[in-house]
Each structure stands twice: as structure tokens, then as C-alpha cells.
Residue, then its C-alpha position, 0 to 999 in steps of 0.5 A: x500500500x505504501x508502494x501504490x501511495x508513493x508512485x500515486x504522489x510521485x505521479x501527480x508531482x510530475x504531473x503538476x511540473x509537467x503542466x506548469x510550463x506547458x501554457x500556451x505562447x505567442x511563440x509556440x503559436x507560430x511555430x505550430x502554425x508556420x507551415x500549415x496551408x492556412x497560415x502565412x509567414x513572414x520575419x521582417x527585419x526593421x530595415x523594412x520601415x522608413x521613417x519621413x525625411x523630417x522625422x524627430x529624433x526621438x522617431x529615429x530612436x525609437x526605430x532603432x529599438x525596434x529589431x524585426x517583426x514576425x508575421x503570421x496571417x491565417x487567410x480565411x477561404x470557404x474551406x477553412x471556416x471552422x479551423x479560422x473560427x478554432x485558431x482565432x479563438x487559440x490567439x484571442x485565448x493567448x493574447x488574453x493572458x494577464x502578461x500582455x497589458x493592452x494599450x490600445x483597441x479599434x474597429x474599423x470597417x468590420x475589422x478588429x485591431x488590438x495592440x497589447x504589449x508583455x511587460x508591467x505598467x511601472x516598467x516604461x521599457x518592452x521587448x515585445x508588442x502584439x498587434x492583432x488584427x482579425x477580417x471576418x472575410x479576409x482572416x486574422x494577422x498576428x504580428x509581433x515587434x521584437x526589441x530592445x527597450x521598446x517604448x509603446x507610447x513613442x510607438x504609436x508616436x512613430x507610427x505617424x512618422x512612417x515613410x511612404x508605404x509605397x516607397x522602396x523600402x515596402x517594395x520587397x515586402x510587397x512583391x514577397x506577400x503577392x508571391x504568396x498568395 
């Protein structure tokens, strides 16, 4: 009896350690998702955005804290209508994690956009953001900005200082996403 009691705890110990790690990340997300049919793609290095030519300094700096970007998109057709409904419920699910502090949310034409960030409220410093963007007739794109000591406010205060979309430095992105189709 004592024999079945010890291996009995013993189990559930292992049991306990095994489940404590095993909780779902935006990383092992795209890992998971990175081949399959309905997903695509794409780690982009920060080189890719340019800033206007009269961009603040505090826009270039913020620009250099910002390393790469990793883009997954699920492209939603008729004949993947329930994995779309499944896998938007596992990001929203992720996302949702008390780790991630939101800073901002909008809809805009029957599309979705919620940008978060992992780090506490009193730390002003980040190394990853999230954007989330979901299309009911298009599917969803999940992009993460890595870096280092990202700031979110001066972020979306960059944002506004982002160079042309249509110039050169979207000119490889652009032919890259229509090779993907």
C-alpha cells in the first residue's frame, strides 16, 4: 500500500511540473502554425520601415529599438471556416493572458485591431508588442515587434512618422506577400 501511495504522489508531482510550463505562447503559436496551408509567414527585419525625411529624433530612436517583426496571417477561404473560427479563438485565448497589458483597441470597417504589449505598467521599457488584427472575410494577422527597450507610447508616436508605404523600402515586402498568395 505504501508502494501504490508513493508512485500515486510521485505521479501527480510530475504531473503538476509537467503542466506548469506547458501554457500556451505567442511563440509556440507560430511555430505550430508556420507551415500549415492556412497560415502565412513572414520575419521582417526593421530595415523594412522608413521613417519621413523630417522625422524627430526621438522617431529615429525609437526605430532603432525596434529589431524585426514576425508575421503570421491565417487567410480565411470557404474551406477553412471552422479551423479560422478554432485558431482565432487559440490567439484571442493567448493574447488574453494577464502578461500582455493592452494599450490600445479599434474597429474599423468590420475589422478588429488590438495592440497589447508583455511587460508591467511601472516598467516604461518592452521587448515585445502584439498587434492583432482579425477580417471576418479576409482572416486574422498576428504580428509581433521584437526589441530592445521598446517604448509603446513613442510607438504609436512613430507610427505617424512612417515613410511612404509605397516607397522602396515596402517594395520587397510587397512583391514577397503577392508571391504568396
Amino acid at each position: 500500500m505504501k508502494t501504490i501511495t508513493k508512485i500515486l504522489s510521485i505521479s501527480i508531482v510530475m504531473l503538476l511540473f509537467a503542466s506548469c510550463g506547458s501554457s500556451p505562447s505567442l511563440q509556440k503559436y507560430y511555430i505550430d502554425n508556420q507551415d500549415d496551408d492556412n497560415f502565412r509567414s513572414l520575419d521582417l527585419p526593421a530595415s523594412l520601415v522608413s521613417l519621413k525625411d523630417d522625422a524627430s529624433a526621438e522617431a529615429q530612436s525609437t526605430l532603432a529599438s525596434i529589431k524585426k517583426l514576425n508575421v503570421l496571417a491565417f487567410v480565411k477561404n470557404e474551406a477553412n471556416e471552422a479551423q479560422y473560427a478554432l485558431e482565432k479563438a487559440k490567439v484571442k485565448a493567448i493574447i488574453k493572458d494577464k502578461k500582455y497589458v493592452e494599450l490600445i483597441r479599434f474597429k474599423d470597417k468590420g475589422r478588429d485591431v488590438v495592440v497589447k504589449y508583455e511587460g508591467s505598467e511601472e516598467d516604461n521599457s518592452i521587448d515585445e508588442l502584439v498587434v492583432y488584427g482579425n477580417d471576418k472575410s479576409q482572416g486574422f494577422a498576428l504580428v509581433r515587434v521584437l526589441g530592445d527597450k521598446m517604448e509603446p507610447g513613442k510607438i504609436l508616436k512613430m507610427m505617424n512618422e512612417i515613410g511612404d508605404i509605397d516607397g522602396d523600402g515596402f517594395k520587397g515586402l510587397k512583391d514577397l506577400a503577392k508571391n504568396m498568395k
